[in-house]
N, C-alpha and C positions, 0 to 999 in steps of 0.2 A: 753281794747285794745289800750291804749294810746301809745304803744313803733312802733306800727305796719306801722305809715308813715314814720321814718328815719330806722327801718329795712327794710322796700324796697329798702330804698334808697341805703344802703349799701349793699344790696344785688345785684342792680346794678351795681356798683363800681366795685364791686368783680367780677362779670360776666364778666364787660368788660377787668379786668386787665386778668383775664384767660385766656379769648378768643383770647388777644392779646400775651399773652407769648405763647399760643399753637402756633399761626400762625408764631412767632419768631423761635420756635423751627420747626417747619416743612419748615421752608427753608433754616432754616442751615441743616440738615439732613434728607433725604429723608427716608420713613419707609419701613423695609424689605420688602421684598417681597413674598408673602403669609398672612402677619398679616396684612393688612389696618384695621379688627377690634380693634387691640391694640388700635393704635390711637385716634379713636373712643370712646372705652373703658375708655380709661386717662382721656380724655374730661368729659366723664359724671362722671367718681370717682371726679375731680377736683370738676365740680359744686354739687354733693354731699356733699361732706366734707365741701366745703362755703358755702350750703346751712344749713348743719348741725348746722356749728359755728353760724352763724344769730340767726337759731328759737331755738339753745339752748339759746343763749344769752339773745333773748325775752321772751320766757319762766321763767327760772332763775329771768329777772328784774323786770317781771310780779308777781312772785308768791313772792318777797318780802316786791314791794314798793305798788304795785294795791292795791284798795279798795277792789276789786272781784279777788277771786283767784277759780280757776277750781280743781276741785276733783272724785277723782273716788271713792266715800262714800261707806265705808261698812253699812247696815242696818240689823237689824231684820227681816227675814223673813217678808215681810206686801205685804197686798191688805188693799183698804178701804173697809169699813162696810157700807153700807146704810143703814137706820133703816125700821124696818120690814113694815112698813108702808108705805114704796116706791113702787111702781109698774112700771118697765120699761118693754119699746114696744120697738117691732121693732125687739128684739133678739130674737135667739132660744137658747142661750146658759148662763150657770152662772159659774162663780168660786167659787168651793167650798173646798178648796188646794191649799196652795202653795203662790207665787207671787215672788215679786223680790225681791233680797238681795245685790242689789250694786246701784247706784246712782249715773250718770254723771250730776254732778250739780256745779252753781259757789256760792260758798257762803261768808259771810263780816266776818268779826268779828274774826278771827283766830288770835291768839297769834302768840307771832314771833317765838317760838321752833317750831308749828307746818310749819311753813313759809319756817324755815329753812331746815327741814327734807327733806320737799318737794320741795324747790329747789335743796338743795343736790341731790338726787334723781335725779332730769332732769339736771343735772351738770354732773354728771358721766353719766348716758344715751347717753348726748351728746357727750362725750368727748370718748365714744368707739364706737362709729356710724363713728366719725373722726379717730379715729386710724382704722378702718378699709376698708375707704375711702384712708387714706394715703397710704396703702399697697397696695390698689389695684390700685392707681396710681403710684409707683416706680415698682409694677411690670409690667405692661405695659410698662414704661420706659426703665425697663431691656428687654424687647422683643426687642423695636423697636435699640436701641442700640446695640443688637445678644450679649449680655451677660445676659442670664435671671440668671447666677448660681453664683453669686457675694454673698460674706462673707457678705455683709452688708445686704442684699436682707432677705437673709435669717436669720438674726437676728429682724431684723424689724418682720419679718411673727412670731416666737417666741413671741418678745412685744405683735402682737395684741391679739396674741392665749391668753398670760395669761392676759392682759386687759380684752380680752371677757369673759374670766372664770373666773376674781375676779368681774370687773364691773357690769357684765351682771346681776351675782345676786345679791350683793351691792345696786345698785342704784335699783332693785327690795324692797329689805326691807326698805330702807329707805322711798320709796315711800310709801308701807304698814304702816311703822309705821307715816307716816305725814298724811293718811288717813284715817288711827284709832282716830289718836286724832281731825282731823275735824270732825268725827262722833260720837266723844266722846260729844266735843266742839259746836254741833247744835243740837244734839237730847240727849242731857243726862241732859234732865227734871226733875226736882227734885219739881215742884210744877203747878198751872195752875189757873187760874181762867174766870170767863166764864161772861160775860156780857149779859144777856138771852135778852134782848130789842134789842141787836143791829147784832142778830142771825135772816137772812133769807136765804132761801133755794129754791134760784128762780133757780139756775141750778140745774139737776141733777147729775152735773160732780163734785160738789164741793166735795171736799173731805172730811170725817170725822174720825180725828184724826189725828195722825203723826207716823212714824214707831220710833220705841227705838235705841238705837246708837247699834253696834255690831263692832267686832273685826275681822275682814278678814286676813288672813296670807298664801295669795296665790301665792305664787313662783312658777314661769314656770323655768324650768332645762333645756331648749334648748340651753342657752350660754355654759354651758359642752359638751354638742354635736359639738356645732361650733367649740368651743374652741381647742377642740381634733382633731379635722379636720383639723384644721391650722396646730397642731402639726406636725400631721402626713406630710401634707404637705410638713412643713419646713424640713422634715428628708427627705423628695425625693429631694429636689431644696441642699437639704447639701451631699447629693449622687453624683447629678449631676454635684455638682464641683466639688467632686473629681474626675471624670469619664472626664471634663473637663481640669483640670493639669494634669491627667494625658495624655491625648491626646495634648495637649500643651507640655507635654516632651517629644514626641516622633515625633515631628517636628520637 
């Protein structure tokens, strides 16, 4: 966590210039009347979207220069084995099935492809989490202004829909494959050796053995849902100019 005292700092910074351009802009212009939530709304996409850029930023400078990088490990199917010779108290229940197959764990020793994959990954996450912070502060903007139906407005809505729908699963696999290979790169064993002298088993929680590395290739398809939904969107706010030039010519 070494980046994480001048990321506040600058996450400060940024707080304050926002807070200050909002209060700039609400006395040159007073907000319609009916929307006081827009304003509201802008405020919190602003510190969104600088909040976003910050912890992508940490993130990203984390996972290439830190000694400890954070991973969502695919594993092997494992539980540990006690050996038959253990007797535990106290339960009424055992596993005998099953166990877990992913691993939030931070581990050393990664190669820089792996490094890289996986900042990539939280590089593009960040960087569509911002593009859709930005949309949803110029459209507030377009409220409070009484022009929500602006050519620009709705090209921006356009950008995020297809940033969410390349990104969204992009930075998905890239993350998959930077978590394959740390699961490759910490649990793909190829020898062992065992020092029997300096083996005791004074807990029972110690564990015995290690799960085997595995390949996880789990993509969520929710950024296509979103993605399509902006779409749609941007085709009703591209309706609504025109339904606005037109009512503009007939003034």
């Amino acid at each position: 966590m070494i980046f994480n005292w001048w990321g506040l700092v600058i996450f400060v910074i940024l707080m304050a210039v926002v807070s200050a351009i909002a209060i700039r802009g609400g006395a040159r212009r007073p907000a319609p009347s009916g929307v006081p939530i827009a304003r509201i709304t802008r405020v919190v996409a602003v510190i969104y979207v600088a909040t976003s850029v910050v912890e992508t930023l940490i993130v990203v400078l984390q996972t290439l220069i830190n000694s400890r990088v954070k991973v969502w490990m695919p594993v092997r199917e494992f539980w540990p084995n006690l050996p038959s010779t253990v007797q535990l108290h106290g339960v009424s229940g055992q596993v005998v099935g099953g166990g877990f197959s992913n691993a939030d764990v931070e581990v050393t020793g990664l190669d820089s492809a792996a490094r890289i994959w996986l900042a990539s990954g939280a590089l593009v996450q960040g960087l569509t989490a911002v593009m859709v912070g930005l949309v949803v502060a110029k459209l507030c903007t377009s409220i409070l202004r009484q022009n929500p139906f602006r050519a620009m407005l709705s090209r921006g809505i356009n950008l995020a829909a297809f940033g969410i729908l390349i990104g969204g699963i992009f930075w998905q696999i890239w993350l998959v494959v930077g978590n394959n290979m740390a699961s490759t790169q910490v649990l793909g064993v190829n020898g062992w050796d065992l020092d029997e002298d300096n083996v005791h088993w004074d807990d029972v929680h110690s564990v015995i053995g290690i799960p085997e590395a595995a390949q996880g290739w789990n993509v969520d398809f929710w950024p296509l849902g979103i993605g399509l939904s902006l779409l749609a969107v941007s085709a009703v706010f591209r309706y609504g100019q025109q339904l606005q030039n037109e009512t503009d010519g007939l003034i």
